[in-house]
N, C-alpha and C positions, 0 to 999 in steps of 0.2 A: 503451581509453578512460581509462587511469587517469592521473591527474595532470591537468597545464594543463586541455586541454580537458571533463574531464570538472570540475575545482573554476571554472570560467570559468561551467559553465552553472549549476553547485551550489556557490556562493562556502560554502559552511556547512560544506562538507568540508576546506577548508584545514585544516590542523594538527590534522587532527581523525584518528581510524581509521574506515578503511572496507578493502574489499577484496572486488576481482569475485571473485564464484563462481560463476558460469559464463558462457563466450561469449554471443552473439548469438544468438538465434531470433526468430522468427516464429509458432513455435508457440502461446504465450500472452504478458499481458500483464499489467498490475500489478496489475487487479481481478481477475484470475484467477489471481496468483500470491498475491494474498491467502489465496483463497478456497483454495488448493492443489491446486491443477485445473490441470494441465499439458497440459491437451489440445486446450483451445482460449482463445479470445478471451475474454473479456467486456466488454459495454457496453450499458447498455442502450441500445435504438432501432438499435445500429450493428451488434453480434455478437451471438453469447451474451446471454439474458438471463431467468431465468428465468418463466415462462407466469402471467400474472396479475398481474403486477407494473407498476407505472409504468414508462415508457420516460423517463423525465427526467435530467437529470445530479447533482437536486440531491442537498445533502446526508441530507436527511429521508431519498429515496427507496433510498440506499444503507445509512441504518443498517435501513432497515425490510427490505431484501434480504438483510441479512446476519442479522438476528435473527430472520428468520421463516424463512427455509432454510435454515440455517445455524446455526442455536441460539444466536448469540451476544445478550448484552446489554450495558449501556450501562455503563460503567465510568469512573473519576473520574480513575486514576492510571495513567501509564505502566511505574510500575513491575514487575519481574517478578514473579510470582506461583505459586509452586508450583500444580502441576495445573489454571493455566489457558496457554489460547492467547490473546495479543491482537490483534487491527489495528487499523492506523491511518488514518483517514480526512485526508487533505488536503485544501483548497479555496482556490479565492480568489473571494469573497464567499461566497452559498451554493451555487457550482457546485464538485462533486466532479471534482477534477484527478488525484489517486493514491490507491493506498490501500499498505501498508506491512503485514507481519508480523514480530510479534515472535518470535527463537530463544529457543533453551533456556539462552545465555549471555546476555540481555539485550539485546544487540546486535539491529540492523530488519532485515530483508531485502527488497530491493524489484526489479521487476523494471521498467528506464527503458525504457518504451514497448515498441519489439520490440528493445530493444539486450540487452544483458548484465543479469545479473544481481549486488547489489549487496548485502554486510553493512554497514551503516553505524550512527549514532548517530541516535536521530530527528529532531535537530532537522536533521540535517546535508543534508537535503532542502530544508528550506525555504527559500521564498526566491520570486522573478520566476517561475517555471518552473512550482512545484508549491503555490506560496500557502503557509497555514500548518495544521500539526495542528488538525482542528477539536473530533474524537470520537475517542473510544480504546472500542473493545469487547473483549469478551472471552465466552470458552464455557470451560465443565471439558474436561478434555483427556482 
């Protein structure tokens, strides 16, 4: 998927770095490769999602699943941070479309639907497909 068709569907990667890191699965997908859960799905209402929680797409409902299982909280800067983890929440309005984790080089990793997995810059997502970075969190690591 690297090149044309993959900067056609993410115009943000042009001239930009990015680079797949790993094939194709099925196994999970971008909210669950946030979360760093390779086992399954997440979504609420559709996969994975976990017990007590809204089943909605919005954006509320995803920071409130990532900060209350998951320990993270609400953060201002993308930038990296020693001894923290970030994600990133995308949207277009208030419907949550991806979510994005940050590496140990600064760089995002995200995983496009059940395609490959993806290092890239954050903005290099945005766009028609995945809307714009709406929230950045973060937990100690």
């Amino acid at each position: 998927m690297r090149g044309q068709p993959l900067e056609r569907l993410f115009p943000g990667l042009v001239n930009k770095h990015y680079e797949m890191t790993s094939p194709r699965t099925y196994n999970y997908n971008c909210i669950a490769w946030a979360a760093a859960d390779v086992t399954k799905m997440w979504w609420p209402g559709v996969y994975y999602w976990p017990i007590g929680l809204p089943t909605d797409d919005s954006i509320e409902n995803f920071v409130q699943t990532f900060c209350k299982c998951l320990q993270y909280e609400a953060c201002s800067s993308e930038d990296l941070e020693v001894g923290y983890l970030k994600v990133a929440i995308y949207a277009i309005g208030d419907r949550t479309k991806h979510m994005a984790r940050q590496l140990s080089d600064g760089y995002w990793t995200s995983k496009l639907g059940a395609d490959l997995d993806l290092s890239h810059e954050l903005s290099g997502l945005e766009g028609a497909e995945y809307g714009h970075v709406v929230r950045i969190l973060k937990r100690k690591t």
